[in-house]
C-alpha positions as CSV (number, residue, x, y, z in Angstrom):
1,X,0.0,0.0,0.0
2,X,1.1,3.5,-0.8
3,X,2.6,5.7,2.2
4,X,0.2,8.6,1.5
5,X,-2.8,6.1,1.6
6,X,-1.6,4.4,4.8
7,X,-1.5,7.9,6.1
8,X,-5.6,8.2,5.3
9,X,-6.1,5.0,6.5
10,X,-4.0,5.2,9.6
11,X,-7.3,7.4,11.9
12,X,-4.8,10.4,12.8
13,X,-7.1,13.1,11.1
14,X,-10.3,13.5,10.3
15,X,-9.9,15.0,7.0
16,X,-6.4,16.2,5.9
17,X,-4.7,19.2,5.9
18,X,-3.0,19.4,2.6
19,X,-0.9,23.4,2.2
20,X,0.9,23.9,-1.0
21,X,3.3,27.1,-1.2
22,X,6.0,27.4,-4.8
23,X,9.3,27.2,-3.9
24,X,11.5,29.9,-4.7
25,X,9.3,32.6,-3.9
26,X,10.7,34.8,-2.9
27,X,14.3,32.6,-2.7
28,X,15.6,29.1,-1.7
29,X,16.3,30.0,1.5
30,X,13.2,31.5,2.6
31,X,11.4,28.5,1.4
32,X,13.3,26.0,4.1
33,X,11.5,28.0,6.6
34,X,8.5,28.1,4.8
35,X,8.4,25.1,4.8
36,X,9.4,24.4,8.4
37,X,7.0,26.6,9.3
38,X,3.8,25.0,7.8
39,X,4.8,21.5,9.0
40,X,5.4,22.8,12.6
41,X,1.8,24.7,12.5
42,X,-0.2,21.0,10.6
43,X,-0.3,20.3,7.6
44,X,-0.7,16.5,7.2
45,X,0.8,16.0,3.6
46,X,2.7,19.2,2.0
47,X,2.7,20.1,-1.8
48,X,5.6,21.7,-2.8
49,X,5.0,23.8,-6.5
50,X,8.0,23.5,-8.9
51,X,8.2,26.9,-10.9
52,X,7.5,26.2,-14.6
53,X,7.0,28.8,-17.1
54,X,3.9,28.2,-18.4
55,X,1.3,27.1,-15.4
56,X,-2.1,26.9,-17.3
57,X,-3.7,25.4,-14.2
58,X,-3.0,28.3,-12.0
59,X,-4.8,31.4,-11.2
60,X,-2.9,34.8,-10.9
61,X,-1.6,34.9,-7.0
62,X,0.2,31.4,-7.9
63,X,1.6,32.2,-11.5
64,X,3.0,35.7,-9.6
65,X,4.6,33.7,-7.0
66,X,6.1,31.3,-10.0
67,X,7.2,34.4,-11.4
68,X,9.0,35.7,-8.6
69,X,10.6,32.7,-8.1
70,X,11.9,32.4,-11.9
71,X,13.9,35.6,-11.4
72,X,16.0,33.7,-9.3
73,X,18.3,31.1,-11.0
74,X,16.7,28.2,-11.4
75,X,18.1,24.5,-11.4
76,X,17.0,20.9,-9.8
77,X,19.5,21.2,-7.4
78,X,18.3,23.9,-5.9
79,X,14.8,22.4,-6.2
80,X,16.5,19.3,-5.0
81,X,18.5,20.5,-1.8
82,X,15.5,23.0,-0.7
83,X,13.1,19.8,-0.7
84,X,15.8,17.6,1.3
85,X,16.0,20.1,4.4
86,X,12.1,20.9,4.4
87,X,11.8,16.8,4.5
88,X,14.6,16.8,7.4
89,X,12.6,19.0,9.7
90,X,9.7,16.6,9.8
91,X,10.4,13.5,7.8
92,X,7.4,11.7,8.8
93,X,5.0,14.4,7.2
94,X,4.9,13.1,3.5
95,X,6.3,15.5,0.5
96,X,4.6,15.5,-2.9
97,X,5.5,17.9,-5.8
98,X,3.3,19.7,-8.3
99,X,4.9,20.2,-11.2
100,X,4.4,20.0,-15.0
101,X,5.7,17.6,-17.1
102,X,7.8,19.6,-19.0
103,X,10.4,20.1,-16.2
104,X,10.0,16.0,-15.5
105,X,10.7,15.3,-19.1
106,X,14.0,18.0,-19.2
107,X,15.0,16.9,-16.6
108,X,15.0,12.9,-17.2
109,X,12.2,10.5,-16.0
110,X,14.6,8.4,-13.8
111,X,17.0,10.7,-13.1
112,X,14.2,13.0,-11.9
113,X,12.3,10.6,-9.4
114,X,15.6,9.2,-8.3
115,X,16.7,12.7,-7.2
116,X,13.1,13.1,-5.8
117,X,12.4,10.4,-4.2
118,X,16.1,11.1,-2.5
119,X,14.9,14.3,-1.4
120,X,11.6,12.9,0.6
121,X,9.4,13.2,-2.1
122,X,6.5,10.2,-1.8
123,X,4.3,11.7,-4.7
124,X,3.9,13.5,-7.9
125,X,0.8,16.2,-8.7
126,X,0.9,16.8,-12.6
127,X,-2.0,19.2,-13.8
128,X,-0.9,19.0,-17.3
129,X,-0.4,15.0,-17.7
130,X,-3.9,13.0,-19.0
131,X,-4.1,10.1,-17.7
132,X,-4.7,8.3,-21.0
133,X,-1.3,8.7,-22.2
134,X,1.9,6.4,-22.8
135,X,3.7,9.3,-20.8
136,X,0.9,8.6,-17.7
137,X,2.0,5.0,-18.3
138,X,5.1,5.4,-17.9
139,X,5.1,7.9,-15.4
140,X,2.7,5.6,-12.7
141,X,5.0,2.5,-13.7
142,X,8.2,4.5,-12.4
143,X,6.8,5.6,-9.7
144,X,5.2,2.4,-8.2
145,X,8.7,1.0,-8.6
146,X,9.8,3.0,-6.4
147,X,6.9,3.1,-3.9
148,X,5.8,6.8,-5.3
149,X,2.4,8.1,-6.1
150,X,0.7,9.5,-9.6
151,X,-2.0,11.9,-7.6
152,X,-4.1,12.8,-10.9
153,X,-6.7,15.4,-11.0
154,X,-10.8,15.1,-11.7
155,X,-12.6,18.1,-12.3
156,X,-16.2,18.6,-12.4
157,X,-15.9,17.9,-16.3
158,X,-14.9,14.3,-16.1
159,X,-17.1,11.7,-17.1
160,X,-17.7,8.5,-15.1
161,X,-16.2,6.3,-17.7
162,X,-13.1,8.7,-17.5
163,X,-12.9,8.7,-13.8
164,X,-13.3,4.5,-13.9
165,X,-10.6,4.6,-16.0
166,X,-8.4,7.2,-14.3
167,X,-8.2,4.9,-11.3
168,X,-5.8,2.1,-13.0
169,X,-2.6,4.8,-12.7
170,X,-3.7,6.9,-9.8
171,X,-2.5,6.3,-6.0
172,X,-2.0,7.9,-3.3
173,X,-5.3,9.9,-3.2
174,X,-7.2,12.0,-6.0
175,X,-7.5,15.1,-6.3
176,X,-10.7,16.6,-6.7
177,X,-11.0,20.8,-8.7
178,X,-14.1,21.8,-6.7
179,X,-14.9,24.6,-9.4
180,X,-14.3,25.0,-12.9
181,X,-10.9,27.5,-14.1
182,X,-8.2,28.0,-12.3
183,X,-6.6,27.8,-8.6
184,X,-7.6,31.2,-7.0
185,X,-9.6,31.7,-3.8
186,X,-13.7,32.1,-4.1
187,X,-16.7,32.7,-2.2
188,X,-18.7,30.0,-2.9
189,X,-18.6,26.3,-4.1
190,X,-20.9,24.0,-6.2
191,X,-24.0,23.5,-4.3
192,X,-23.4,19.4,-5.5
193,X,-20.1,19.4,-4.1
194,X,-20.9,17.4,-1.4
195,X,-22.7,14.4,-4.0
196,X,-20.0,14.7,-6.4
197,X,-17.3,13.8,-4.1
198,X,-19.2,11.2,-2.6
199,X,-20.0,9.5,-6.1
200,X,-15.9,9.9,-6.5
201,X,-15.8,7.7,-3.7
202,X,-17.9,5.3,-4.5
203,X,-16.2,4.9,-8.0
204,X,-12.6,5.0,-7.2
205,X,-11.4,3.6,-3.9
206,X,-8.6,6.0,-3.1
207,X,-9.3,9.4,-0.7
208,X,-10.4,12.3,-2.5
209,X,-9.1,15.6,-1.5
210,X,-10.8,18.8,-2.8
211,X,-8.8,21.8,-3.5
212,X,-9.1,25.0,-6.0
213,X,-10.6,27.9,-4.2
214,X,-10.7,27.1,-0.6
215,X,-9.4,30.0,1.6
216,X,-10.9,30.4,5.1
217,X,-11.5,28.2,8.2
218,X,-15.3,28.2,7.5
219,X,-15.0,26.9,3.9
220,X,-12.4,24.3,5.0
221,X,-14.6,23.5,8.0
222,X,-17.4,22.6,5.8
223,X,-15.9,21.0,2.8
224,X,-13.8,18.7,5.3
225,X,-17.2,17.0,6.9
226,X,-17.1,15.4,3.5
227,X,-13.7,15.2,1.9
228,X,-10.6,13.5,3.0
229,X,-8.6,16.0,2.1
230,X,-8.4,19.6,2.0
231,X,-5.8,21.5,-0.2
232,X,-5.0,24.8,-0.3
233,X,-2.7,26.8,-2.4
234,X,-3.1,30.3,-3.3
235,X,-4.4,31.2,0.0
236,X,-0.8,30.0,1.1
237,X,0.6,31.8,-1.5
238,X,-1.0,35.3,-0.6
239,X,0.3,35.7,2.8
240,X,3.5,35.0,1.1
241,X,3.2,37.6,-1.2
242,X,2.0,39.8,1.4
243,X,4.7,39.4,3.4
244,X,7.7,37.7,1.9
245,X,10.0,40.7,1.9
246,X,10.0,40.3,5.4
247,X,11.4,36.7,6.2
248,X,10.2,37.1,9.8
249,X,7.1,38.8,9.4
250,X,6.0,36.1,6.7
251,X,7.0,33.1,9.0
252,X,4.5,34.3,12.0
253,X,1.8,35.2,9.5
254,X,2.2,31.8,7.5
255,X,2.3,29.8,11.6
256,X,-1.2,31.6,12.0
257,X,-3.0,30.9,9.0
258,X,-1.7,27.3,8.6
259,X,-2.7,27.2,12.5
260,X,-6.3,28.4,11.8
261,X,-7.1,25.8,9.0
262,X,-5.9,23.0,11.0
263,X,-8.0,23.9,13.7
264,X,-11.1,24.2,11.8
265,X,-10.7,21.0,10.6
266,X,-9.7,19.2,13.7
């Protein structure tokens, strides 16, 4: 069984606590500590965004953060190193990336999820990457070999045939786009959310974790009573931007936000 979905399995959490923040913004450095500092306040799983150029799934506060990150120099070993001392601090929390294939591909399938998996990385997230592919294929092959998950994404889109079919190279746990478009926080959700994740469910036997728009303690009180999962990004990313000039400053507003969702889904 996969480490994330032992982690589901295992009753520590009602519904997990899922924070993603891109590293880089606004350095390497800072990132450690962001890092550190969203693992110390709760977060159950951590997504760590690799800047890529072109991020079509994200909404503006996440492509400025990628941005921002992209004016620094960017290379895998940066990536790579930054990962390694976040996983340190708290190496029983699991890592996953999101990324894009692209960088995957440039950088080498192997040598990527060897450096990756060195690193602390259980799990990839890869908005760009149909599941019906020989890429997918290959992708959820090299990954089970070495004990890795392929988290892929349903939207409100997919069809039931698609999402039966989706669940031969997915692990880990799915993740569910509560709202058409992309990341970005919102006021309000899909009055069917609730039935469509529990039809996801009932159709693929992995957790489903909802993410795209969530934002405060009362949305991720809600939306946890029925998902096992609860992922939030640009939120994250926001009190980053708000603050990330100011390493400290950042750091203490990052420990109370991350502090607030996990206690409203406690």
């Amino acid at each position: 069984m996969s480490k994330i979905k032992s982690l589901f399995e295992s009753g520590k959490f009602k519904s997990a606590f899922i924070p993603y923040f891109t590293l880089g913004d606004p350095n390497y450095n800072d990132s450690i500590e962001f890092g550190k500092t969203i693992l110390d306040n709760g977060a159950d799983i951590l997504e760590l965004g690799i800047p890529f150029s072109d991020p079509v799934a994200d909404g503006p506060v996440i492509q400025r953060a990628v941005a921002r990150s992209l004016k620094n120099r960017f290379s895998f070993d940066e990536i790579f190193r930054v990962t390694k001392a976040i996983h340190d601090h708290k190496p029983e929390t699991p890592l996953v990336y999101l990324t894009y294939f692209n960088p995957i591909y440039h950088c080498g399938i192997s040598k990527f999820l060897d450096r990756a998996k060195e690193s602390g990385i259980i799990g990839l997230v890869i908005p760009d990457l149909p599941f019906d592919t020989d890429e997918s294929e290959t992708l959820f092959r090299e990954l089970k070999a070495r004990d890795m998950d392929l988290i892929h994404l349903v939207t409100p889109a997919s069809e039931k045939k698609r999402i039966q079919a989706l669940s031969k190279t997915s692990s880990g746990f799915i993740y569910y786009v509560t709202s058409f478009g992309v990341t970005g926080e919102r006021r309000e959700f899909s009055v069917d959310l609730q039935e469509r994740i529990r039809f996801l469910k009932e159709t693929i036997r992995l957790p489903i974790c909802a993410g795209f728009g969530i934002s405060t303690p009362d949305q991720a009180n809600q939306i946890s009573q029925y998902a096992d999962g609860i992922i939030i990004g640009s939120a994250i990313q926001r009190v980053i931007e708000e603050n990330g000039t100011d390493r400290s400053k950042a750091v203490s507003a990052l420990a109370d936000y991350i502090s607030k969702i996990r206690a409203a889904i406690s």
